[in-house]
C-alpha atoms as one frame of an Amber mdcrd trajectory, in Angstrom:
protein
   0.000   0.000   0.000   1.456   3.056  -1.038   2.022   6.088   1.661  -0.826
   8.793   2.185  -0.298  11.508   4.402  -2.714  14.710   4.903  -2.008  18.343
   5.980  -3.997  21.316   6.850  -3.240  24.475   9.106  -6.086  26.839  10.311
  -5.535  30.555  10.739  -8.588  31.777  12.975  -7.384  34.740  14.922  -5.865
  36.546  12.103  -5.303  36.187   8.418  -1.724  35.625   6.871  -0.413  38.348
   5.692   1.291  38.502   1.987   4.506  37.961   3.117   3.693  35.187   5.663
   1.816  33.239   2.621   4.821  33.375   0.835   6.929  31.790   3.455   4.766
  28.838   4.011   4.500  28.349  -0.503   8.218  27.907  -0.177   7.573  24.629
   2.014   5.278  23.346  -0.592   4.841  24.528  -4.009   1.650  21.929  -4.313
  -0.417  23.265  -1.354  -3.465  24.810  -1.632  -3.149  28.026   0.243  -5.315
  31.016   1.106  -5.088  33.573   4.008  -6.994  31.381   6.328  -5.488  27.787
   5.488  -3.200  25.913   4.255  -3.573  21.966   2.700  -1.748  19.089   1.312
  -2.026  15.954   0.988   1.449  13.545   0.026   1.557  10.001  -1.452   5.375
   9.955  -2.183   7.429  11.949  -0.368   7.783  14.631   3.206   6.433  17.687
   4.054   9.865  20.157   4.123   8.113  21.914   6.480   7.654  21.284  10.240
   4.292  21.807  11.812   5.079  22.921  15.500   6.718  25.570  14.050   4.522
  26.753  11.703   1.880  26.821  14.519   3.871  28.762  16.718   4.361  31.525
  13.481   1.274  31.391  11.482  -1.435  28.987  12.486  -3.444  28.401  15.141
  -5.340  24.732  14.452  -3.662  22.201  12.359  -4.896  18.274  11.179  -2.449
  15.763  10.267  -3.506  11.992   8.962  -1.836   8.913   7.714  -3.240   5.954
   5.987  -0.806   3.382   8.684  -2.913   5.281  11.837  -2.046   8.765  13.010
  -4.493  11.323  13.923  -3.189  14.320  15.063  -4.783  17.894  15.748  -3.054
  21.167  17.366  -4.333  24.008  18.704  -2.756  27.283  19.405  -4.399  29.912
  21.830  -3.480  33.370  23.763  -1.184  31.718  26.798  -3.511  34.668  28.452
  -6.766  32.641  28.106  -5.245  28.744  28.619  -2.603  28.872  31.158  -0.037
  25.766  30.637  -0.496  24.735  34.031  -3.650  23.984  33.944  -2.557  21.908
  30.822  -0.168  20.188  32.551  -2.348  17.672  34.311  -4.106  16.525  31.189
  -0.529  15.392  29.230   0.187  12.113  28.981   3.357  11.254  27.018   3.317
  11.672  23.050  -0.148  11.603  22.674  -1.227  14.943  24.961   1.353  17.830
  24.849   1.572  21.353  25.303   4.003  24.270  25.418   4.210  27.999  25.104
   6.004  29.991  22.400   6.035  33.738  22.957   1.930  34.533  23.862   0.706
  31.575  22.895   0.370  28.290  23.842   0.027  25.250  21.529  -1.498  21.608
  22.158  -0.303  18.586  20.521  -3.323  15.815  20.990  -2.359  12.838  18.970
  -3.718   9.181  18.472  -2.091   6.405  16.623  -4.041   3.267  16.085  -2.788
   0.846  13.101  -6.834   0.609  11.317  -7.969  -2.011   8.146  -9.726   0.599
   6.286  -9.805   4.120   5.975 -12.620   6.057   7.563 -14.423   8.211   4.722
 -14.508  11.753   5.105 -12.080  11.727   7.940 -10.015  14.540   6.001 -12.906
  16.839   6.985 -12.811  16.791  10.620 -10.993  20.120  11.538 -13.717  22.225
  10.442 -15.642  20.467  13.097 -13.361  19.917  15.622 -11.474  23.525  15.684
 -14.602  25.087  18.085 -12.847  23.135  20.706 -10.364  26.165  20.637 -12.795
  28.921  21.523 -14.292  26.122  24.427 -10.789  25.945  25.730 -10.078  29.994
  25.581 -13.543  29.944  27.601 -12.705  27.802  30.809 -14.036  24.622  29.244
 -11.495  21.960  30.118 -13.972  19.181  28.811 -11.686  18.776  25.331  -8.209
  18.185  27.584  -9.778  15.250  29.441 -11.465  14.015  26.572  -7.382  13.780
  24.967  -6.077  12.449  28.016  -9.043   9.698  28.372  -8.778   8.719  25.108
  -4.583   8.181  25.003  -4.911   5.749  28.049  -7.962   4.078  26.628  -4.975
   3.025  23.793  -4.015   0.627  26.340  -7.358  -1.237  25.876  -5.916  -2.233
  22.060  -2.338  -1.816  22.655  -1.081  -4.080  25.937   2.250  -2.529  25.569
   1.094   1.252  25.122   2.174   2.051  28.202   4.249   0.908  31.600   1.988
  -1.026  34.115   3.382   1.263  36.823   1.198   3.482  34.955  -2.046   1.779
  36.199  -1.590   3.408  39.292  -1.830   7.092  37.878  -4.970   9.205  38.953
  -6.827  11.006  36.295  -6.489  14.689  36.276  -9.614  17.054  37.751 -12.777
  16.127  35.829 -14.856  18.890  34.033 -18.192  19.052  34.247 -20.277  18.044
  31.487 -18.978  14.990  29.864 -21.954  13.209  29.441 -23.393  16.222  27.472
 -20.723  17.079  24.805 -20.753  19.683  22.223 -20.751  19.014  18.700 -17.116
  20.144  18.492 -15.838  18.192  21.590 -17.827  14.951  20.016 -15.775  15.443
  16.837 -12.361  15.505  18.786 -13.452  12.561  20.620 -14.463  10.680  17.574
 -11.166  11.882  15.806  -9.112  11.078  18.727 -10.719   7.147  19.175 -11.999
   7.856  22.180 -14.071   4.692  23.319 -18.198   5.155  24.449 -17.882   3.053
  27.178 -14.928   4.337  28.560 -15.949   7.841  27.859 -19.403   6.775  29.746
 -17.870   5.234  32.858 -15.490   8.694  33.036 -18.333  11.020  32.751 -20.480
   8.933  35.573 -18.063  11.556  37.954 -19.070  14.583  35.902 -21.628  17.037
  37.304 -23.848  18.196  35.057 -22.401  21.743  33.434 -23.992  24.736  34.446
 -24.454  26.865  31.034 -25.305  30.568  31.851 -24.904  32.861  28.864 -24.532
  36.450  29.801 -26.986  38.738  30.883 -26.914  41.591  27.946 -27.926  44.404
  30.172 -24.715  43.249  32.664 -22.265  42.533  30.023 -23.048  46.316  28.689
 -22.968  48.076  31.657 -19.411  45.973  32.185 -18.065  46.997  28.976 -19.252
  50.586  29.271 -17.078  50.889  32.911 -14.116  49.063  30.974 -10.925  52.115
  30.997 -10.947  54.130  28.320  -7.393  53.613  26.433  -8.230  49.748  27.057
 -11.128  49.703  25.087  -9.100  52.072  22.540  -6.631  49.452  22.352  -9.483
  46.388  21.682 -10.725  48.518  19.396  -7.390  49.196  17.406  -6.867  44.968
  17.552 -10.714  44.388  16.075  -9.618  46.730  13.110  -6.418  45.116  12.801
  -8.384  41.392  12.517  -7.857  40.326  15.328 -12.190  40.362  16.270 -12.115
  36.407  17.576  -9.453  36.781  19.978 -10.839  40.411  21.520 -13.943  39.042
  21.758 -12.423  35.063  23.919 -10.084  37.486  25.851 -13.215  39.848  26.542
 -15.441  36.941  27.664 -12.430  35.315  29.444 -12.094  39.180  31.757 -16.329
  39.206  32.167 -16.376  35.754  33.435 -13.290  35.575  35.590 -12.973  32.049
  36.547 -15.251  29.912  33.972 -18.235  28.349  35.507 -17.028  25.310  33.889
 -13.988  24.593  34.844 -12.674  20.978  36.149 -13.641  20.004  39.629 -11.289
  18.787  41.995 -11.788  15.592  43.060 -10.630  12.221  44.599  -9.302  11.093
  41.259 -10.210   7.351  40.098  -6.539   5.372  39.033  -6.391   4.777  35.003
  -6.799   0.748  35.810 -10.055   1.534  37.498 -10.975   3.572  34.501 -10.179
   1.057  32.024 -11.428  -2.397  34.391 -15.007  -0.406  34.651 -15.158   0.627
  31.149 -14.519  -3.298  29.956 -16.828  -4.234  32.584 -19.680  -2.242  31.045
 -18.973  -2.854  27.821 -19.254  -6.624  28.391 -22.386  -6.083  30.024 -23.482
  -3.966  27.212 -22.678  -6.618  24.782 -24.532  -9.074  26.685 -27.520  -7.532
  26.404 -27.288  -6.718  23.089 -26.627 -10.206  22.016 -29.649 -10.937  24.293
 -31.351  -8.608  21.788 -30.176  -9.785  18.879 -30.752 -13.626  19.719 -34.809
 -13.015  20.866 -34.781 -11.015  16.921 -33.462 -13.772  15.335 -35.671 -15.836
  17.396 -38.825 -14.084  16.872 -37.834 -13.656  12.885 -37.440 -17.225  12.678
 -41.016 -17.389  14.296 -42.443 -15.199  11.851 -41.047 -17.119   8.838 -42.317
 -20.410  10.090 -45.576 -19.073  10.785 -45.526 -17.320   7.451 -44.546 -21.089
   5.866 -47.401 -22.724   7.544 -49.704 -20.278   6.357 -48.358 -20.662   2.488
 -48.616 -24.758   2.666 -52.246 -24.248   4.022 -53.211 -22.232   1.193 -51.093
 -24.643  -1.297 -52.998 -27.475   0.192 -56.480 -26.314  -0.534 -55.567 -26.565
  -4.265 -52.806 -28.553  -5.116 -54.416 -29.804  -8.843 -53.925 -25.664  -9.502
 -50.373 -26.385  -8.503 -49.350 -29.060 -10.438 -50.430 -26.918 -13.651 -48.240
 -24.035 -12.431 -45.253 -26.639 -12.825 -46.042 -27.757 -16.036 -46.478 -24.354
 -17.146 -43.252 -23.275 -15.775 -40.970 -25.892 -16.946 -43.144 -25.615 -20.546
 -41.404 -21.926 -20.828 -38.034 -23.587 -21.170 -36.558 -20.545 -19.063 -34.147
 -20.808 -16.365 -35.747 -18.100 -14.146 -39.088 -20.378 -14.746 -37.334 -23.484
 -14.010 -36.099 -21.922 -10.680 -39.615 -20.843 -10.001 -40.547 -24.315 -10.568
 -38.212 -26.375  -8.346 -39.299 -23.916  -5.491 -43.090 -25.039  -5.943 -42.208
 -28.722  -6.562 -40.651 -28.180  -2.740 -43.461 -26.802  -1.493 -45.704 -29.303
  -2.624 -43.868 -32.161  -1.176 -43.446 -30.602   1.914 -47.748 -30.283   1.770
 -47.239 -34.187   1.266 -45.473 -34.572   4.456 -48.209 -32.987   6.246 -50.834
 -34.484   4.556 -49.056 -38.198   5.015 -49.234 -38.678   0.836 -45.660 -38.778
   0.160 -46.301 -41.529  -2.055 -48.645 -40.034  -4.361 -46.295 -37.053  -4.657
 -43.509 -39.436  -5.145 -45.011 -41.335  -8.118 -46.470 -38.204  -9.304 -42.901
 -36.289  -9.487 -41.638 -39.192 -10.999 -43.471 -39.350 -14.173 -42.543 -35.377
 -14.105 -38.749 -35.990 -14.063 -38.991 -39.176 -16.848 -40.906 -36.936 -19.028
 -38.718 -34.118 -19.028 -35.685 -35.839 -19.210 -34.468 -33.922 -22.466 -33.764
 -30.910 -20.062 -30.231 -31.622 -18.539 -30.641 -28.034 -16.844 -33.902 -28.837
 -15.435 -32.628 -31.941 -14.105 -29.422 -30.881 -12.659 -32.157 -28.244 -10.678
 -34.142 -31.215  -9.177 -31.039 -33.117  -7.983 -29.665 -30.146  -6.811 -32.658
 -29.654  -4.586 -32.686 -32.437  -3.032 -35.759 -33.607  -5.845 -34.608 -36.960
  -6.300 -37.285 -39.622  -6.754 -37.458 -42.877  -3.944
């Protein structure tokens, strides 16, 4: 199988300027570039450039895929709205990173899982995952713990993922809200592997989130009391493009501390994490082969009653049936001969039941001798089983 790898950088806070698109074209001459993005996709061949770096200079959400099982997504915010230590408890290894370049800071969530078929669309997901970024700038730690679940649920698929000493390690503060995602945070979850049933056991410790949008009538009167050479300043930044990240670092200041952030907690060990989330989805597998088994079952009830039902009718004129035959094999067409066969069955199985297996016998006899001259009507008796005593 040949190589396919896939690149594409985000620029939401601010457009690249002239100057800056020309710096990233000289990494790639093949990209597709605009102000706002940047995308490639390789099946021979490396990427000159490197993509930490060209999220800490132009980008601020980047996607990276390969067809042998990475999925990668980075994020850049203002260091001002995420601070790096309350990243820190949410990294786990290679697959959850972070670190701070100038005033930003940039997360590295990565999962790599070798998969038999590529997922359709898959080259799509940034647009739907890259809201996570504003969620973050917000207070809304849900995303981090969603990447750090999802690298130790690896171990689930991967026995040598990580050190067993690792077992013992207690999951970071958990946000409120897991078992109510947004869209967004569902598409990093889904991008990142993350498993339902351990995702379901980890959110059994989340409160429920407390959404409060803000009152209009206090957000302007806060906003009107803001200094005067402040608001000068936000202004000057809004008509320099930079309106999404005024407007996350002016929620950020109205909020203070987010109603949403993670709640400390006695935290349960990753082996507790993982042994509950196998032990539900057993459970959950039982009963839905309990399901699946009393479908069947009551399918298979349905289709005998629906037999009996057809034999009783066949039964109250089989002299009507006997003409269809002849009729059918008289067309000398293999769709009719099939059609045939399937009535002869039928009317031997009405034999059974009626205890005349002998009359049907002599009668299907004289059918077979006389039509002897048809090889393929013959090799579709014997290959039903229609094989005079």
């Amino acid at each position: 199988m040949s190589e396919y790898q896939y690149y594409e950088f985000l620029a939401v806070d601010r457009p690249l300027t002239k100057e800056q698109q020309a710096e990233v074209r000289a990494l790639s001459t093949r990209a597709r570039i605009t102000a706002t993005s940047f995308t490639n996709d390789y099946q021979w061949g490396n990427f000159r450039g490197r993509p930490q770096v060209m999220m800490e200079r132009y980008y601020d959400a980047h996607l990276y895929l390969t067809n042998w099982g990475t999925h990668q997504v980075m994020l850049r915010l203002p260091a001002a709205l995420l601070d790096l230590a309350a990243v820190e408890p949410y990294c786990v290894g290679d697959q959850v990173t972070a670190w701070t370049s100038g005033e930003h800071l940039i997360l590295d969530l990565t999962s790599q899982e070798e998969e038999e078929y590529w997922e359709e669309d898959v080259e799509r997901s940034l647009s739907a995952i890259v809201g996570v970024r504003a969620e973050l700038a917000a207070g809304d730690l849900r995303p981090l713990y969603l990447a750090w679940l999802s690298a130790y649920g690896t171990w689930e698929r991967d026995e040598d993922a990580f050190d067993y000493a690792e077992e013992d390690e207690l999951e970071p503060p958990v946000p409120p809200g897991l078992g109510s995602l947004t869209a967004a945070q569902r598409a990093l979850a889904d991008f990142l592997r993350l498993d339902e049933d351990l995702l379901a056991v980890a959110a059994a410790a989340s409160p429920v989130a407390q959404t409060v949008n803000p009152d209009r009538a206090v957000l302007r009167a806060w906003i009107r009391d803001l200094p005067v050479d402040r608001k000068d300043a936000l202004l000057l930044r809004v008509v320099e493009d930079e309106v999404t990240r005024v407007r996350l670092e002016l929620l950020a200041a109205f909020r203070g501390e987010s109603e949403t952030a993670a709640v400390p907690q006695p935290g349960r060990t990753v082996a507790e994490l993982l042994d509950a989330a196998a032990s539900r989805r057993h459970a959950r597998e039982e009963r839905e082969a309990a399901v699946r088994a009393e479908q069947q079952a009551r399918r298979e009830r349905e289709r005998v009653a629906a037999r009996e039902r057809h034999l009783d009718q066949l039964a109250q004129d089989v002299e009507s049936a006997w003409a269809r035959v002849e009729s059918l094999i008289h067309t000398k067409k293999p769709r009719d001969y099939d059609e045939a066969v399937t009535l002869l069955r039928d009317l031997q199985a009405v034999a059974y039941r009626a205890d005349h297996i002998g009359t049907y016998t002599e009668r299907f006899t004289h059918l077979r001798e006389r039509h002897l001259g048809k090889p393929s009507l013959i090799k579709r008796f014997d290959n039903a089983g229609l094989i005079p005593d």
